[in-house]
C-alpha positions as CSV (number, residue, x, y, z in Angstrom):
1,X,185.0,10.8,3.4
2,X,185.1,9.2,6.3
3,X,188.4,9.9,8.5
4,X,189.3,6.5,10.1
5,X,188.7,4.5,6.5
6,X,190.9,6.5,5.3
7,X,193.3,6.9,8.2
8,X,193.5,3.1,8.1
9,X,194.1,3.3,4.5
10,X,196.3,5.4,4.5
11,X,198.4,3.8,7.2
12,X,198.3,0.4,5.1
13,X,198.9,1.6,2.0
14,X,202.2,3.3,3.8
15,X,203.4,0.1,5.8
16,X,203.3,-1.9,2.4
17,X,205.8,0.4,0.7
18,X,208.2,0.6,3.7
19,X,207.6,4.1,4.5
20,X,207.8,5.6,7.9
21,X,205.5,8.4,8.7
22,X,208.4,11.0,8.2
23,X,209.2,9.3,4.7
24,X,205.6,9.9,3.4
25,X,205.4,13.5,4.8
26,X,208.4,14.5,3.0
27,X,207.0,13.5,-0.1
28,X,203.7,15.8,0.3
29,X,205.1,18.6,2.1
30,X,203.3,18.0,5.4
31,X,204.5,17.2,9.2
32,X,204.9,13.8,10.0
33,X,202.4,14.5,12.8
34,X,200.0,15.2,10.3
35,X,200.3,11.4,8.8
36,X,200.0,10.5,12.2
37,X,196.8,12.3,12.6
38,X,195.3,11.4,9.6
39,X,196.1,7.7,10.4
40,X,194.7,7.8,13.7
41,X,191.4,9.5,12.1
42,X,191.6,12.6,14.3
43,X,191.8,14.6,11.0
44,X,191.6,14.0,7.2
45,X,194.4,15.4,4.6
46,X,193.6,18.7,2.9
47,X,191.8,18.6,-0.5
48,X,194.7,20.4,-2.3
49,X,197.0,17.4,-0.8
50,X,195.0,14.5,-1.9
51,X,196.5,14.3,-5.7
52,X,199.8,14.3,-4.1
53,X,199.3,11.6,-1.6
54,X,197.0,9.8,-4.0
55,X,200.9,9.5,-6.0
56,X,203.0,9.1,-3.2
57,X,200.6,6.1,-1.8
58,X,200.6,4.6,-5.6
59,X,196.6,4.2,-5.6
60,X,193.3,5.8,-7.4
61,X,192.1,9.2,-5.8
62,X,188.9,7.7,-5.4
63,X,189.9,4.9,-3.0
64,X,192.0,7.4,-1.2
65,X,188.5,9.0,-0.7
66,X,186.1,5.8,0.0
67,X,189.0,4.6,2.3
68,X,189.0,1.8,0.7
69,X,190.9,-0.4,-2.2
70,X,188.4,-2.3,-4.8
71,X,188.9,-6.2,-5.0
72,X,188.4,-7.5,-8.6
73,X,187.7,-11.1,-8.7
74,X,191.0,-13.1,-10.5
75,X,190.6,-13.8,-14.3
76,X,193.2,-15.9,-14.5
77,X,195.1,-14.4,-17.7
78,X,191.7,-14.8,-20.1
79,X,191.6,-12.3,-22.7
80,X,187.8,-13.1,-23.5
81,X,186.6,-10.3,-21.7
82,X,189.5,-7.4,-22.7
83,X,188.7,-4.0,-22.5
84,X,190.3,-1.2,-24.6
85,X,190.7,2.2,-23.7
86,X,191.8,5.2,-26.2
87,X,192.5,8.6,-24.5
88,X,190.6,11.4,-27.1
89,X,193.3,13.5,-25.4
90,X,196.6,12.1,-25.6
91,X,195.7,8.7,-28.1
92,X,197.0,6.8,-25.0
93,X,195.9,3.0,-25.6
94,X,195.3,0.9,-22.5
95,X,193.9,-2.0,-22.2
96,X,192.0,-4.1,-19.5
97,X,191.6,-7.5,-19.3
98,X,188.3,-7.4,-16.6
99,X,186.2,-4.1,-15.4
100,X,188.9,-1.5,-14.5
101,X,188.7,1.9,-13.7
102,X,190.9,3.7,-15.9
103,X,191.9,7.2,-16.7
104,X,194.1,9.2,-18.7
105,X,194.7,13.1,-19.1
106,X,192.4,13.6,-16.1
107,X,189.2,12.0,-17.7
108,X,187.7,8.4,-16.7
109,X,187.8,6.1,-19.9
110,X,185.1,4.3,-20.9
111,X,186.1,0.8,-22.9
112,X,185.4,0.8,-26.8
113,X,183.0,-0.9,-28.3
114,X,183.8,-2.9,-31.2
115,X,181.6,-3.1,-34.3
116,X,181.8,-4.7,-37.3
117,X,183.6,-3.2,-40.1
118,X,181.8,-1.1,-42.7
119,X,183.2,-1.2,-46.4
120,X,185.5,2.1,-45.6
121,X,187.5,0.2,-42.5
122,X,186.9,-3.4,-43.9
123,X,190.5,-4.7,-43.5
124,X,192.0,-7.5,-46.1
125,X,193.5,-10.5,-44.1
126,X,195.5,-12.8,-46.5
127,X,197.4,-15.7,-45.8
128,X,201.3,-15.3,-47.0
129,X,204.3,-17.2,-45.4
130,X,202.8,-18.8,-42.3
131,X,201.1,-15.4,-41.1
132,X,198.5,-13.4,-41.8
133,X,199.1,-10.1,-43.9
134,X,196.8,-7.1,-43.1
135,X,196.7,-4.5,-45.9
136,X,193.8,-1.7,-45.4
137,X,192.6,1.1,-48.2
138,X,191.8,3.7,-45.5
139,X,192.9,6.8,-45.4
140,X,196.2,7.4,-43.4
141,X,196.4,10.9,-42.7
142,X,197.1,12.6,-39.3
143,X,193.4,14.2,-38.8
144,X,191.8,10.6,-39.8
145,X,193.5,7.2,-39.4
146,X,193.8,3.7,-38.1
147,X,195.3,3.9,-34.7
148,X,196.5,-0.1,-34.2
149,X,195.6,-3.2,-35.2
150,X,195.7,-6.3,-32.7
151,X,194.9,-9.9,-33.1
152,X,193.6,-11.4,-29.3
153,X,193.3,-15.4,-28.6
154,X,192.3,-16.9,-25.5
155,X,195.9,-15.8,-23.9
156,X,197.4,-13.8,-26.6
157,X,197.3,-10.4,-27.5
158,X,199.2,-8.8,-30.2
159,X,199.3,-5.1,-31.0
160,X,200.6,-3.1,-33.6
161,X,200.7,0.6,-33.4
162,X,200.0,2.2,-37.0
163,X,201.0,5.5,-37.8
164,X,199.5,8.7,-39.8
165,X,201.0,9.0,-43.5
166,X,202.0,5.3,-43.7
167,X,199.9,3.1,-45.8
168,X,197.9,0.2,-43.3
169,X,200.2,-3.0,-44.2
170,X,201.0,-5.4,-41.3
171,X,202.1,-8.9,-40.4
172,X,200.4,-11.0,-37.6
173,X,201.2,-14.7,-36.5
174,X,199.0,-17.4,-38.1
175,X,197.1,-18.1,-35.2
176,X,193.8,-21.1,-36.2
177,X,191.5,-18.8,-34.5
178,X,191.1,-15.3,-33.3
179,X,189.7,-12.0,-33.5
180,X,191.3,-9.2,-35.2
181,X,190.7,-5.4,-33.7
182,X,191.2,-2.2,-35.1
183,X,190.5,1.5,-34.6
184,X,190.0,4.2,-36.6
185,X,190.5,7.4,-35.0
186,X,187.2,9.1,-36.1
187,X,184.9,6.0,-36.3
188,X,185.8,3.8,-32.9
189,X,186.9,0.1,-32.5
190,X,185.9,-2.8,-35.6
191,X,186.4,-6.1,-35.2
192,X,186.2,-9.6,-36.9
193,X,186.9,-13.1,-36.7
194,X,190.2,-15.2,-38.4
């Protein structure tokens, strides 16, 4: 770590929120002499104290610790390159829509994968009514299921959650064009085209 990246850091990341010196301190527990310290990079915060600033500043531990913030480049909105993340903890979904890092329950996510669909998670896509209807045959219990099913366009993503020990049976707008996404708890992320 080095101390005046993250002294400067820190000292940003506090101005932008409106926090004095004091204000942060009080949050972590520490003297505001010690945020003045750390700022000027005469010392660096204590190991134990860095999840707690990490929160209080509102930014990764991992920048706290390069001393600097990671610049994506804009995507303007373009769901072509989404990412989704399922926490194998929690079942937290989180989704991306450019290379994120991401984390959940303490563990750094990788983004699924999608596949195409085997004949167990082959889903059936009908027209009915101006939308399309989703039905599935796959199981539905609590130990084995399909998590969501989602339809992304070029701007749009839809998402429905699904729950164990309810039959798969869902309603999506007619889009012309899109790709439909689903995950099955055990076997990852399937996709296909409407």
């Amino acid at each position: 770590m080095d101390q005046i990246k993250t002294g400067r850091l820190i000292r940003a990341l506090r101005q932008a929120q409106g926090l004095t010196q004091r204000a942060l301190a009080g949050r972590i527990g520490v003297s505001d002499k010690a945020v003045s310290k750390w700022e000027r990079g005469c010392g660096a915060p204590d190991i134990a104290l860095l999840p707690q600033l990490s929160q209080a500043l509102q930014v990764d531990l991992h920048a706290l610790l390069r001393g600097a913030l990671e610049e994506n480049d804009m995507t303007n909105g373009n769901l072509n390159k989404l990412r989704i993340y399922v926490c194998p903890d929690c079942g937290n979904l989180l989704f991306s829509t450019d290379e994120a890092s991401v984390s959940c329950c303490g563990r750094a996510l990788t983004p699924l994968q999608a596949q195409p669909a085997d004949e167990a998670h082959a889903l059936s896509v009908t027209e009915s009514d101006g939308e399309w209807f989703v039905t599935a045959a796959h199981e539905m219990r609590r130990e084995h299921y399909i998590s969501f099913v989602a339809l992304r366009t070029g701007d749009t993503l839809l998402v429905r959650k699904q729950y164990p020990e309810w039959g798969l049976e869902t309603r999506l707008p007619l889009f012309s064009h899109g790709t439909l996404l689903w995950y099955c708890t055990r076997h990852g992320l399937f996709s296909r085209r409407v």
